[in-house]
C-alpha positions as CSV (number, residue, x, y, z in Angstrom):
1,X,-4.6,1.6,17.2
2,X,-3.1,4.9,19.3
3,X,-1.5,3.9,22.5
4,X,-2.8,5.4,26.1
5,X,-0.1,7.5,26.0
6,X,-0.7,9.2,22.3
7,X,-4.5,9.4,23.0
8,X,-3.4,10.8,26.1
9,X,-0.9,13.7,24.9
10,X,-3.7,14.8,22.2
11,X,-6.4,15.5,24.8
12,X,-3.7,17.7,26.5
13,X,-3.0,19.3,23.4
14,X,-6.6,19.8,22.5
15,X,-7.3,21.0,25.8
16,X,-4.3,23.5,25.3
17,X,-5.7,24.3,21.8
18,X,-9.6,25.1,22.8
19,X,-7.9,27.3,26.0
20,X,-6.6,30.0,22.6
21,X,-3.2,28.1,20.9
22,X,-4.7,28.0,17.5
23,X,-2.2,29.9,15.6
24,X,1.6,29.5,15.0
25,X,4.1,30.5,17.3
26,X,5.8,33.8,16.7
27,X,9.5,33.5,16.1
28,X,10.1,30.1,16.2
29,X,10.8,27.2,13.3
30,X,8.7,24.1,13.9
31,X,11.1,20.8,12.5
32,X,8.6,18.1,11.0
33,X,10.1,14.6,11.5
34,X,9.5,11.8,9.6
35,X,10.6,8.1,8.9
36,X,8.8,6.4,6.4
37,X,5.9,6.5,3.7
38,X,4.3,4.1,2.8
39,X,1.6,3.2,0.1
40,X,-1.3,2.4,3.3
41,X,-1.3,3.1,6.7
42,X,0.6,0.8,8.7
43,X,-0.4,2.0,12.2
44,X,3.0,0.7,13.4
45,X,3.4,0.8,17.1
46,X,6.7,2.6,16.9
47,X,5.2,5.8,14.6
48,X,7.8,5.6,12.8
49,X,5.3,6.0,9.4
50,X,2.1,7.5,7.8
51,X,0.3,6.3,4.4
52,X,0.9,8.5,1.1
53,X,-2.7,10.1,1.5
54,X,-1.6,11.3,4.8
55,X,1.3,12.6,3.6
56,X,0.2,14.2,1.2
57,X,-2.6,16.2,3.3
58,X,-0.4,17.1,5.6
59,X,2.2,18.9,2.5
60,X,-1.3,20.5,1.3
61,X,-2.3,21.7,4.9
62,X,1.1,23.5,5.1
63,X,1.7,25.1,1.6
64,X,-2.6,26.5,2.2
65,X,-1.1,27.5,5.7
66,X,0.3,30.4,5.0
67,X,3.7,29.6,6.9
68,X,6.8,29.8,5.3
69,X,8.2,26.1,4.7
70,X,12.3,26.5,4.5
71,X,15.1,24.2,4.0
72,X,16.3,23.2,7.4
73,X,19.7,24.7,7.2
74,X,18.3,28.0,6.1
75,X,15.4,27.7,9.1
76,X,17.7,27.4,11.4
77,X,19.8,30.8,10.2
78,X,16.1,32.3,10.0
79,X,15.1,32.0,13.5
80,X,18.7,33.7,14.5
81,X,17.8,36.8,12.1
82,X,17.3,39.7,14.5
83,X,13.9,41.3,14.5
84,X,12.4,38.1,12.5
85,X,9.4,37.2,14.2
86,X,7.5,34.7,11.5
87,X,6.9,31.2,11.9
88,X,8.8,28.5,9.4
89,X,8.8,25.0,8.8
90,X,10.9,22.7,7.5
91,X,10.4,19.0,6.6
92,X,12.8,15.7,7.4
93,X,13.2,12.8,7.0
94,X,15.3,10.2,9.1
95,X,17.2,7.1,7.9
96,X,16.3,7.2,4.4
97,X,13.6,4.7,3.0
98,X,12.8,4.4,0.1
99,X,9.1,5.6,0.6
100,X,10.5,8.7,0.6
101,X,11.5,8.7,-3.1
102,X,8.0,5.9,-4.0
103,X,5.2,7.7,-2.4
104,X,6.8,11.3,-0.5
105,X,8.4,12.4,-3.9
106,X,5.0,13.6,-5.8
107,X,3.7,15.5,-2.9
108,X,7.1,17.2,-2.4
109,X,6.8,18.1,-5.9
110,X,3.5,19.0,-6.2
111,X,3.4,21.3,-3.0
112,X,6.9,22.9,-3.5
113,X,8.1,21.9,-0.1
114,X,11.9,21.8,0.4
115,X,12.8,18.9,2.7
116,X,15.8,17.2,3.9
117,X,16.6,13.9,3.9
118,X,19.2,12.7,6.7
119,X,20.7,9.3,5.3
120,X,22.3,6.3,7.5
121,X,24.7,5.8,4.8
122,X,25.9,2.2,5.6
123,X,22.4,0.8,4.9
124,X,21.6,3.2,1.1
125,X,21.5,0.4,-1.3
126,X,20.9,-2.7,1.3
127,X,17.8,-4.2,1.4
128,X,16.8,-3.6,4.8
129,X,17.4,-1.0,7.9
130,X,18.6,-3.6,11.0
131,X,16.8,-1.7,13.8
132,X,13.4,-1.5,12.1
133,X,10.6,-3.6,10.8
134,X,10.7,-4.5,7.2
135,X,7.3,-3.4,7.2
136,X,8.2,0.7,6.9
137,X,10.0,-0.2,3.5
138,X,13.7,-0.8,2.3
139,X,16.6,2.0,2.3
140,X,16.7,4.1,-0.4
141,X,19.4,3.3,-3.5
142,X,22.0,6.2,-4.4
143,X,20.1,6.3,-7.4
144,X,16.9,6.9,-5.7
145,X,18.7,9.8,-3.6
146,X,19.9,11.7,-6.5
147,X,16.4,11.3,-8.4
148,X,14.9,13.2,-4.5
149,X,17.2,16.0,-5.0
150,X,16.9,16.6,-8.5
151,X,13.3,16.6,-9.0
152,X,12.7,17.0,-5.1
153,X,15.2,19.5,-4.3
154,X,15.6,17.5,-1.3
155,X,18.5,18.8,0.8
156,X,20.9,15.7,2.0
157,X,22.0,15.7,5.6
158,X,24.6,13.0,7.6
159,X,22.8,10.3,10.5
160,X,26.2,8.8,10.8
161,X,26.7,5.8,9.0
162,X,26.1,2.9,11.1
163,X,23.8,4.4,13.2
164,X,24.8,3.9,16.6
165,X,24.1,6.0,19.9
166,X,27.2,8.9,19.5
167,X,27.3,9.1,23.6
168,X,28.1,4.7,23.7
169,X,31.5,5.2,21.6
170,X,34.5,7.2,22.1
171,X,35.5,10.3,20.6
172,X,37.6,8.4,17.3
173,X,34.6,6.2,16.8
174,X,32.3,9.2,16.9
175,X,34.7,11.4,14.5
176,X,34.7,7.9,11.8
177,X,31.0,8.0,12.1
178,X,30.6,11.3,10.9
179,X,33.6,10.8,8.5
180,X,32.4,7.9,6.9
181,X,28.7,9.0,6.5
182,X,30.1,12.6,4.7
183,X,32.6,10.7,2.4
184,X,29.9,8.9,1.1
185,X,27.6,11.6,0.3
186,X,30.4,13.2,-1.1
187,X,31.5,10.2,-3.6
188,X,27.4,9.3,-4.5
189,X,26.1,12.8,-4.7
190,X,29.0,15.0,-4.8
191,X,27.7,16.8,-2.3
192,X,29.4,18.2,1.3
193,X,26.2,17.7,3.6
194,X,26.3,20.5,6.4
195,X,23.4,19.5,8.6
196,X,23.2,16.0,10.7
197,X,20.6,14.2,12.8
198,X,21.7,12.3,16.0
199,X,20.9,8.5,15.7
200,X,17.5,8.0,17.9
201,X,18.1,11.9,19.0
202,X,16.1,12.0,22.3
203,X,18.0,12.9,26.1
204,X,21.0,10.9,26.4
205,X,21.8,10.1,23.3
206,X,24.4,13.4,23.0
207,X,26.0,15.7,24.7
208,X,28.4,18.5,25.3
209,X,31.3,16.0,23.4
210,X,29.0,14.8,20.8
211,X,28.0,18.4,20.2
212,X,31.9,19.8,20.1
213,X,32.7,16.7,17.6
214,X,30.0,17.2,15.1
215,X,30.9,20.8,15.1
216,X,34.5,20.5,14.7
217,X,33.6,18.1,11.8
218,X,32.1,21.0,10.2
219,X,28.7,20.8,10.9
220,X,26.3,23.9,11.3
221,X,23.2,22.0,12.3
222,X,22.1,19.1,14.4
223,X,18.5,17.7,14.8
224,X,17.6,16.0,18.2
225,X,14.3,13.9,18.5
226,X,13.3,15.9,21.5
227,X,9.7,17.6,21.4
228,X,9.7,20.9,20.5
229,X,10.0,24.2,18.7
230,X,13.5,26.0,17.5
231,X,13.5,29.6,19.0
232,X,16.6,32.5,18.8
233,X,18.1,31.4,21.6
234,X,18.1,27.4,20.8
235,X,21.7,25.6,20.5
236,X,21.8,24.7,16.5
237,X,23.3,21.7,17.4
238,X,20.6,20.6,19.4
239,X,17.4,21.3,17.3
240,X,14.4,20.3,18.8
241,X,12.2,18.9,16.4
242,X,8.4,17.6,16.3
243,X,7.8,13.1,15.5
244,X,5.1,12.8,12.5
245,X,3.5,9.9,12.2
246,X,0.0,8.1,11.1
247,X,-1.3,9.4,14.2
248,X,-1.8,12.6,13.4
249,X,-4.3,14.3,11.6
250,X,-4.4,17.6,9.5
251,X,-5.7,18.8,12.8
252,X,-2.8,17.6,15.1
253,X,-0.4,18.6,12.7
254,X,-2.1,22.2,13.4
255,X,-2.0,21.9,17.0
256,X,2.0,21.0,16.6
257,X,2.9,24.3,14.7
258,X,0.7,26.2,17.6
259,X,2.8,25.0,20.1
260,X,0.3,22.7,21.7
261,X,2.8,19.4,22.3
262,X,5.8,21.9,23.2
263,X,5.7,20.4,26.7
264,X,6.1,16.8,25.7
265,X,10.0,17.0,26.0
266,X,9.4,16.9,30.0
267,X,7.8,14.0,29.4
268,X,10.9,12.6,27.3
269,X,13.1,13.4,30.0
270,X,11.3,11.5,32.4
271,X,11.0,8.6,30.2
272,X,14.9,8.7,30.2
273,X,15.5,7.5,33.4
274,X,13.8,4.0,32.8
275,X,15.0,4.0,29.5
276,X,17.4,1.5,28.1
277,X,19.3,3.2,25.0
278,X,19.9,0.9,21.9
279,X,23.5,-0.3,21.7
């Protein structure tokens, strides 16, 4: 069942939608964030998951779209084009279950969309995530990684290894964090992942320092978890992105890409101050 607060946010957007923000904003890549897919709907509190059907609408909604649907990395580089004034998309995933490769990987195929897929690296091969309910689905195996990118294309990207709130540890800890997760993309896949997602992502949770470290590590992108659209003048290593989840529809997922929830990251930064991060 949708919380007060989701019910609420989608009347807002649907007000916002009615009042003429149908189509998709101009100049601007729209980041679609997920978690995990599973085979029914869970309707977990946390939206941290949608059912395969869903999934799968929402991939057929954007390839009958119209909108360009890009790798993240090459979004990103996209929106900073001069004179480029289309809309893109890109698709993520966070953590790394194992959905992703059970019940994501068809429609990925099917669809041709590009996504990327930002891996916790401690937890690839163990049989559960510690900071989530078993109920969203083991972590992916190496195996099951490699199988996403070679019949996916699936682009992999760094969520540290542990995955820990960057702005609780000091600079070392941060740097072996970011270290760690690379190394073992590098030894499993062979592969020198460029783009990263903050652990939890939303307002406190990085900073200036965090920002300077994951760039000096070599980084060109970082995702955030904070509501919104990427425009020209956004930091790349503070991409807003937009939370997917069984609560939205083929209709809200329309709404997203129009701009409609754009304003939601006041609401985050509100939330903040009564917030409690995760240690």
């Amino acid at each position: 069942m949708k919380t007060g607060r989701v019910r609420g946010r989608q009347a807002l957007g649907g007000i916002l939608h009615a009042l003429g923000l149908k189509r998709p904003r101009p100049a601007a890549l729209s980041v679609l964030m997920y978690h995990g897919v599973t085979a029914d709907s869970l309707n977990d509190p946390g939206q941290q998951s949608l059912s395969a059907s869903q999934f799968d609408g929402h991939m057929a909604l954007l390839r009958d779209s119209g909108v360009e649907v890009l790798p993240l990395e090459e979004g990103v580089i996209r929106v900073a084009t001069p004179g480029w004034s289309g809309h893109a998309v890109s698709v993520v995933f966070d953590d790394g279950y194992a959905g992703v490769h059970d019940h994501a990987l068809e429609a990925l195929v099917r669809y041709r969309i590009p996504a990327t897929l930002f891996l916790a690296t401690q937890w690839i091969g163990q049989p559960d995530f510690p900071w989530a309910p078993a109920s969203l689905g083991r972590p992916l195996s190496w195996p099951e990684v490699a199988t996403l990118i070679k019949d996916g294309g699936c682009q992999i990207g760094s969520h540290t290894h542990s995955h820990r709130v960057l702005t609780a540890l000091d600079s070392p800890t941060v740097r072996d964090e970011l270290r760690r997760s690379r190394a073992a993309i590098e030894h499993h896949l062979g592969i020198t992942s460029r783009t990263f997602a903050y652990p939890y992502g939303s307002y406190g949770t990085f900073d200036i320092r965090t920002r300077r470290i994951v760039s000096e590590e070599g980084f060109s992108v970082a995702c955030t978890t904070v509501w919104g659209q990427h425009r020209r003048r956004g930091d790349p290593l503070a991409v807003k992105r937009l939370r997917v989840s069984w609560c939205d529809s083929n209709l809200e997922i329309a709404k997203t890409l129009a701009g409609c929830y754009d304003w939601y990251r006041f609401v985050q930064r509100l939330q903040t101050r009564h917030r409690q991060l995760p240690a």
